[in-house]
N, C-alpha and C positions, 0 to 999 in steps of 0.2 A: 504494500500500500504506500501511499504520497501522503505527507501533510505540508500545506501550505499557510506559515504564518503570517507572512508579510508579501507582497509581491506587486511593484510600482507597474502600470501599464502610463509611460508617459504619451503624452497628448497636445500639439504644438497647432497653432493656429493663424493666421496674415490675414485681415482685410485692410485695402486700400482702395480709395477716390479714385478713378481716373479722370472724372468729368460728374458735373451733374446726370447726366443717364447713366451711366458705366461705374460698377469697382469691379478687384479681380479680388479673388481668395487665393490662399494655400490652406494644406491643413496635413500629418502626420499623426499616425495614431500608432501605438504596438496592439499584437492579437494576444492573447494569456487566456486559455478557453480549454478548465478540467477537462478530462472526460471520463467517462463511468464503465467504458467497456473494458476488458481484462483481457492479459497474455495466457498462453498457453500455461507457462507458470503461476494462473491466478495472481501477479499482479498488474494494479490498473494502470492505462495504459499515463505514460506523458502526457501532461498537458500539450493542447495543437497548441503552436504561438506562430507568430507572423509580425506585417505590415502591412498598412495601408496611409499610401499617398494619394492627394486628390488638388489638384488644380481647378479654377472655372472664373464664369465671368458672368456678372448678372448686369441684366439691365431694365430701367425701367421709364416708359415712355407714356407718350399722349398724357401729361399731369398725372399719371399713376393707374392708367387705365388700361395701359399694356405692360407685364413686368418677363420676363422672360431669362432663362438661366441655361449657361452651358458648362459641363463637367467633363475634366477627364481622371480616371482612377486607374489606380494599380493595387491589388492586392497579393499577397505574398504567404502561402502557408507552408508551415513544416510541424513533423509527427502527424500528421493525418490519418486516423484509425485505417489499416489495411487489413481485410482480411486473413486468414492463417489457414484456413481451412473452407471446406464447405458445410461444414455447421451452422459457420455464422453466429458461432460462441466465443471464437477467439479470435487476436486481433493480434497486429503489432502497428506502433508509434512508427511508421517509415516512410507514410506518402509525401509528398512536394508540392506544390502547383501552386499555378499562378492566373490571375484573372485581369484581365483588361478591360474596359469598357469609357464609354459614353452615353451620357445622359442629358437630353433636350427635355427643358418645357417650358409651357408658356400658360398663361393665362390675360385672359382679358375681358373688359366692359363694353359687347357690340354697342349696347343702348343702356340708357339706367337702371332696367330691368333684365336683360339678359345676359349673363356670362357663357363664357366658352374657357375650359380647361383640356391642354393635352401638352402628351409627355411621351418621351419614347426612347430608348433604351438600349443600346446594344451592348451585349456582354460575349468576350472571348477568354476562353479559360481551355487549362492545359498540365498535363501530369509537366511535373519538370527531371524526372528519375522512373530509371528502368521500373524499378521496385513498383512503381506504381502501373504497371501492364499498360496503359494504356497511355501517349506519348502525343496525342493530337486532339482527342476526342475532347467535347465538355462534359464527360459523363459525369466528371467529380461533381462539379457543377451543378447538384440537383435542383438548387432552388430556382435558377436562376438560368432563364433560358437565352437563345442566342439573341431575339428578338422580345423584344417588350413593347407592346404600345396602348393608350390609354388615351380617352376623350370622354368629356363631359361636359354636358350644359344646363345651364339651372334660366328658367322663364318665368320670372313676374308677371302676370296676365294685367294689362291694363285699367285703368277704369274702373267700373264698380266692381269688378272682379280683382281687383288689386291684393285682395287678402291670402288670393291662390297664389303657388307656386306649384310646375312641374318641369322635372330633369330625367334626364338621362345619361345614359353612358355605355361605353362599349370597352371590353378589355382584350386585348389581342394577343399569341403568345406562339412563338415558332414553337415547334417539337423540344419534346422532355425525353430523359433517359431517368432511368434506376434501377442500383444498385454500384457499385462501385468497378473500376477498371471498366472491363468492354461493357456496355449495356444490357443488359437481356430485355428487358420491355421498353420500347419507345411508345410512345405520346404524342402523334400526330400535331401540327398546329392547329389551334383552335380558340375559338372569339367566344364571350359571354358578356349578354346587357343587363344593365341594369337600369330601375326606374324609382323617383320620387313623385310623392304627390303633395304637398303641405297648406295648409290652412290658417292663418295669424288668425286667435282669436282676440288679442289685445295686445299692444305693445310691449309685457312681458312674454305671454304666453304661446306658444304655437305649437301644433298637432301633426305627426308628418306619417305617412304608410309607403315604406322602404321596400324595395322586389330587390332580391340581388339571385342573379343568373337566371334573370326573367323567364327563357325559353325552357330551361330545366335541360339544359346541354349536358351529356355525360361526356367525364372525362377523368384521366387516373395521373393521383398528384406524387413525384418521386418522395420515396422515405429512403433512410442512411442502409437498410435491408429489405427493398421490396416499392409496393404502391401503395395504395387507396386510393379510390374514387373519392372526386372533389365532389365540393359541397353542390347540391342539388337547389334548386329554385328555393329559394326564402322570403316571406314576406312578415315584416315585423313593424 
């Protein structure tokens, strides 16, 4: 077993002005991230640790009615639970990888009552050692696919109707892998909507009936050993 008394994860950050619309960021973080699974000798394994670097530049226009932001990142892991076996009981601290990506969004005020939200994602991620069998692929990568995209809009209904509000949204996502090294089950890309409806009944108070994955799209979300099916149509 591990105990850990003490253990600093430092965390570094930049913003500066370029202009009235413009600043740029940095930022540095360390990864320190137990983990619960165990070696072939029952013990557990090293904590994963890493890095993450992130760059980007925001900006914000039309008096604050357009704001929009651009990222770039690097993340860096090592000890990465690897399998030992086909059990799927044991493990060893050996894997590497690394993720790259970009990240776009925007939001904005068409009219005084309608917004528009969207964002969009790309993530490239890679074993960086034999040890981890798989040397190109994003398998490791479960969460987080190659493509990501996302839009929303919220509409104030004019006039006497003014106390309504409805929105929507679409979430998009290239193909999934799970389980660790090669993949065994992929995940096709696939879209899911969602909808708001809400009602102000007084300046404190407002009532709203949420749909998330409207259509009731089936689809299976990667785990660290396997799938599950995503969440099915909900309305709360």
């Amino acid at each position: 077993s591990h105990a850990y008394k003490k253990k600093v994860t430092p965390y570094a950050g930049l913003v500066a002005d370029v202009d009235d619309a413009h600043s740029v960021y940095a930022s540095y973080s360390t990864i320190f991230q137990p983990q619960a699974l165990r070696t072939p000798s029952g013990e557990l394994l090293k904590p994963m640790e890493g890095e993450q670097f992130e760059v980007g530049v925001k900006g914000n226009y039309l008096d604050g009615r357009l704001q929009t932001s651009a990222a770039l990142y690097q993340i860096t892991q090592s000890n990465r639970a690897l399998p030992t076996d086909d059990t799927g009981q044991f493990f060893a601290a050996a894997g590497k990888a690394r993720s790259r990506g970009l990240d776009l969004r925007a939001s904005g005020q068409i009219t005084p009552g309608w917004t528009v939200m969207a964002g969009y994602t790309y993530n490239d991620s890679k074993y960086l050692d034999e040890a981890s069998l798989d040397t190109s692929a994003s398998a490791f990568s479960q969460i987080a696919p190659k493509h990501l995209f996302r839009v929303w809009t919220n509409y104030r209904l004019p006039g006497d109707l003014s106390r309504w509000e409805v929105g929507g949204g679409i979430n998009a996502t290239s193909k999934l892998f799970s389980g660790s090294g090669a993949p065994t089950v992929t995940q096709s890309g696939f879209y899911t909507a969602d909808a708001r409806i809400a009602y102000k009944i007084d300046p404190h108070m407002t009532v709203s009936l949420n749909a998330t994955n409207l259509f009731d799209k089936h689809y299976y979300m990667p785990q660290s050993q396997g799938v599950v099916f995503g969440e099915g149509r909900r309305v709360a």
